[in-house]
C-alpha positions in Angstrom: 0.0 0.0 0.0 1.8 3.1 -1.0 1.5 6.8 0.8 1.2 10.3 -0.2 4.7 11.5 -1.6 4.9 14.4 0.7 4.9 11.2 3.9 9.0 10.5 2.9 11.6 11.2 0.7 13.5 9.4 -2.0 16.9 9.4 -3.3 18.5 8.2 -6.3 21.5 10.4 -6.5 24.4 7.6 -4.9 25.2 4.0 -5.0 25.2 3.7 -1.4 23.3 5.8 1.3 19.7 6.3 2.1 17.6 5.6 -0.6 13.7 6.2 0.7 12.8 6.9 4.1 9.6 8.1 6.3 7.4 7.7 9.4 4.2 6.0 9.1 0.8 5.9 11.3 -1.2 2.9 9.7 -4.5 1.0 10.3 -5.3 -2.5 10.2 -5.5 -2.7 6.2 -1.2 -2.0 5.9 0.8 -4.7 4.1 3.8 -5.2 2.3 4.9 -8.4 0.5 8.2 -8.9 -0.9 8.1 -12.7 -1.9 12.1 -12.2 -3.2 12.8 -9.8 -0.8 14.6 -6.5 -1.5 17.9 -5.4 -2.8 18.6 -2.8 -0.2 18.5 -2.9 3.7 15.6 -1.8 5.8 15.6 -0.8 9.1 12.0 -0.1 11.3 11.7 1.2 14.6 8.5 0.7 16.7 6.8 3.9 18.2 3.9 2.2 19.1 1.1 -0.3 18.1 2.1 -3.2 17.2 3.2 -4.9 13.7 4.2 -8.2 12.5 6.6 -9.2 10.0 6.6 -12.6 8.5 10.1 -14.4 7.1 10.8 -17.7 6.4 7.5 -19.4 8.1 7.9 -17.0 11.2 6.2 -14.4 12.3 7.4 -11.9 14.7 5.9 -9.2 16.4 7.3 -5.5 16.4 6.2 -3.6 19.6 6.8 -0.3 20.9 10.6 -0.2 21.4 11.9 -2.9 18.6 13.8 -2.4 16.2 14.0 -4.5 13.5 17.0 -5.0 10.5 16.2 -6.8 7.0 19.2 -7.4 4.7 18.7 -7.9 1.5 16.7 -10.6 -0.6 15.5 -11.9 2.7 11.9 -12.8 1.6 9.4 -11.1 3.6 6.0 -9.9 4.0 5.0 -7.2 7.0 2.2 -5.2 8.2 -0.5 -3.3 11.3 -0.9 -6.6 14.3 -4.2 -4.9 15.5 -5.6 -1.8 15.0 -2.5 0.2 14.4 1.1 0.5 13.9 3.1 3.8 13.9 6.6 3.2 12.8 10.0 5.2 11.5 11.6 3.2 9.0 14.2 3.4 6.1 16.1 1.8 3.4 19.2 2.2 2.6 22.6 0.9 0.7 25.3 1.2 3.5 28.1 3.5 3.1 31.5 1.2 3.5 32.0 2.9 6.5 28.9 1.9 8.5 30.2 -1.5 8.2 31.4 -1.6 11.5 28.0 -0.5 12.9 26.1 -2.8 11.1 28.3 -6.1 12.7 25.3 -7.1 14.7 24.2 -10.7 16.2 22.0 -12.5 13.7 22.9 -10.7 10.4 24.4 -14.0 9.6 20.8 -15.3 8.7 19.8 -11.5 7.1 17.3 -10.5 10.1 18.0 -8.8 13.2 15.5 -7.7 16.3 16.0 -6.7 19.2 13.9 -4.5 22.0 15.2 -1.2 23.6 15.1 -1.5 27.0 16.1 1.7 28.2 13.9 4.5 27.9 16.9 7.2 26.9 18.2 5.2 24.8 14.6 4.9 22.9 14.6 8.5 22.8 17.6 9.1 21.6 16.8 6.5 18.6 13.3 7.7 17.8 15.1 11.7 17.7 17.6 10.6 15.2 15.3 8.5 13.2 13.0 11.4 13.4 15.9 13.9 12.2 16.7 11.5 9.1 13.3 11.6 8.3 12.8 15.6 8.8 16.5 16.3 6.5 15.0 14.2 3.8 11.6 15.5 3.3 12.0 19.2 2.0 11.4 18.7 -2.0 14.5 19.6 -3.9 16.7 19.1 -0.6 20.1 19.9 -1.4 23.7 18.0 -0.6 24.2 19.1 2.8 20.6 18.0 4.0 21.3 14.4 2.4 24.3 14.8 4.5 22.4 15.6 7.8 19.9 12.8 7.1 22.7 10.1 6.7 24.5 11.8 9.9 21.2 10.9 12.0 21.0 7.1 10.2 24.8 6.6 11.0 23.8 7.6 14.9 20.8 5.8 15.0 23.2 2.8 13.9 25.9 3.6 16.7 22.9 3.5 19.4 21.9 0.2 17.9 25.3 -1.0 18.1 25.6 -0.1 21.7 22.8 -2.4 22.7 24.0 -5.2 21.7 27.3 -5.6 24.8 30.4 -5.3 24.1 31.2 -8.6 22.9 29.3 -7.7 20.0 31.1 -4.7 19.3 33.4 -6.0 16.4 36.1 -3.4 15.4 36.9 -3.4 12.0 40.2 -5.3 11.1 42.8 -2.4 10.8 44.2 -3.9 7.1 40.6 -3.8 6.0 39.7 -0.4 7.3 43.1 1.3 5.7 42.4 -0.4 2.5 39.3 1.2 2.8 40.4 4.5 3.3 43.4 4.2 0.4 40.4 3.2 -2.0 38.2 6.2 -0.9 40.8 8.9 -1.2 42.6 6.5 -4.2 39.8 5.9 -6.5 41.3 6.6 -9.7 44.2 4.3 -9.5 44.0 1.2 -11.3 44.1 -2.0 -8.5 45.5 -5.6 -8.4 44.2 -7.9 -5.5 47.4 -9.6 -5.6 49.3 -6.3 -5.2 46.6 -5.1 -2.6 47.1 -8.3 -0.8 50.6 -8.3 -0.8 50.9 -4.3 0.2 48.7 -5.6 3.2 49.9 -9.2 4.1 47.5 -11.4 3.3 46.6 -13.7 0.4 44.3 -12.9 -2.0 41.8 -15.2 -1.2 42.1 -14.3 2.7 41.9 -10.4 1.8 38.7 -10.5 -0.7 37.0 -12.5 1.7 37.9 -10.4 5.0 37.0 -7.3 3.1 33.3 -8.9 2.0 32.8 -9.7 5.4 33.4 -6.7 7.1 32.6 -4.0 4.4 29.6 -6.1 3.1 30.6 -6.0 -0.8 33.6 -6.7 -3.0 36.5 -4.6 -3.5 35.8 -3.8 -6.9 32.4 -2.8 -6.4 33.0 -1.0 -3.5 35.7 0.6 -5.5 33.0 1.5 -8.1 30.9 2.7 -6.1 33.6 5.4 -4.8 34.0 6.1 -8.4 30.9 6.7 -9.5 29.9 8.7 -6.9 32.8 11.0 -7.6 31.7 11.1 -11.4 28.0 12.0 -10.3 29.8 15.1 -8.6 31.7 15.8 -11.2 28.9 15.6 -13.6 27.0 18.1 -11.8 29.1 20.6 -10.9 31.4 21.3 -14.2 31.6 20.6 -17.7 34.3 18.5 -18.5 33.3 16.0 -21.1 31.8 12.8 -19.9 34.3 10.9 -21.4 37.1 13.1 -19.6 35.4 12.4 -16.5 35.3 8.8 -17.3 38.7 8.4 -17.4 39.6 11.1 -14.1 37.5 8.6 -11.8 39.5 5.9 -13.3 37.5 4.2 -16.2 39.6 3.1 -18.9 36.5 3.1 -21.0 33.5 5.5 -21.4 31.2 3.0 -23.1 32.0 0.6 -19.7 31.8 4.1 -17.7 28.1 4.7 -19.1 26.6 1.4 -18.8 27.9 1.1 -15.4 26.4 4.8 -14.4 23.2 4.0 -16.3 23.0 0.7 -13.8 23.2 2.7 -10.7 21.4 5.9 -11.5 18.9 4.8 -13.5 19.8 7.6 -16.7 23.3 8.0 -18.9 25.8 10.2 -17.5 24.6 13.3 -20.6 20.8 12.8 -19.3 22.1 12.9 -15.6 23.9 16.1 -15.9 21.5 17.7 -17.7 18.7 16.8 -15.4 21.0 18.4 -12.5 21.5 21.6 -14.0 17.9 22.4 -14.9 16.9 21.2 -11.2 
């Protein structure tokens, strides 16, 4: 059952970050079913009422305090348990960085729960949740309110984080989390996982599988994504030639460097820029 528009806000402009968020008050009629799941994350927090959400022959209950974490293409089907079901919620591609945030028990099987027991801490979630959801809604919200919305998600994830002990609390692997940074600031460079692993001692295999585990993707997507979020940027805010900007964010191609923009954004890299600069 879809809402008004003006109840959340939607955003296409990254490959990761929040893509489509809002706060909902619903009756007894609300349902959603995703049979194959989803291909981004969703995350719900329980004001009050009560809903249920059903995966993998179980259904569980969502009360006033839970919060609840699907990964994706977790089948699943959720809606109002009762008479109503008021509810902040969001979905979202996470940034690289959250990954430490999002190391929680149960992602393993793609699902996570788990009730807020202190009152503050409630609070302090349903503000930040709130926030997200207040940065995003303004139509034609610019860059630094996307930022402020994705500033209250990342907190909301850090509260989350802190429920959970602190044997739960997984820093990320120091090789992983400088690779990380060398690929954020170092996007352009071309890469060779054997030269990666090398440069960080460990074996290919052992680094491309440390990395998906902790940062959630591989390290030439997540590499991609850095670049083609630089190239949306770039796009937007000069006029270099799309196929110079190809090859600054480090695409040896501009044919590959389309298709691969047109997969995430949904429009060529021409049709992109234009769209920006008669927003």
């Amino acid at each position: 059952m879809a809402k008004k528009p003006t109840d959340y806000a939607m955003y296409t402009e990254r490959p990761y970050g929040i893509l489509i968020a809002g706060h909902y008050k619903e009756s007894s009629e609300y349902a959603i079913h995703r049979p194959s799941g989803s291909k981004d994350w969703l995350l719900m927090y329980t004001v009050s009422g009560e809903g249920q959400i059903q995966k993998q022959n179980q259904a569980v209950t969502c009360a006033a305090g839970d919060v609840v974490l699907l990964m994706p293409g977790i089948p699943h089907h959720y809606g109002t348990k009762g008479e109503a079901w008021e509810f902040l919620w969001v979905h979202f591609i996470p940034d690289p960085e959250w990954s430490t945030w999002l190391r929680l028990p149960g992602t393993e099987a793609r699902f996570f729960m788990t009730q807020i027991e202190d009152e503050r801490l409630r609070h302090s979630i349903q503000d930040s949740l709130t926030r997200m959801v207040r940065h995003d809604l303004p139509a034609g919200s610019s860059g630094l309110h996307r930022r402020l919305s994705e500033l209250a998600l990342e907190e909301t994830l850090i509260y989350i984080q802190q429920t959970c002990g602190s044997e739960s609390s997984v820093t990320m692997d120091p090789r992983i989390a400088a690779l990380l940074r060398e690929l954020q600031l170092c996007y352009a460079q071309k890469v060779s996982l054997p030269e990666l692993a090398r440069k960080h001692c460990m074996s290919t295999s052992r680094l491309s599988h440390l990395f998906k585990e902790q940062v959630g993707d591989s390290i030439l997507n997540t590499l991609c994504k850095f670049r083609l979020d630089k190239a949306a940027q770039l796009l937007s805010g000069t006029n270099r030639q799309v196929s110079e900007i190809a090859s600054d964010v480090g695409f040896d191609c501009a044919i590959h460097f389309t298709r691969k923009f047109r997969e995430v954004f949904g429009e060529t890299p021409s049709m992109y820029r234009k769209r920006k600069q008669t927003d």
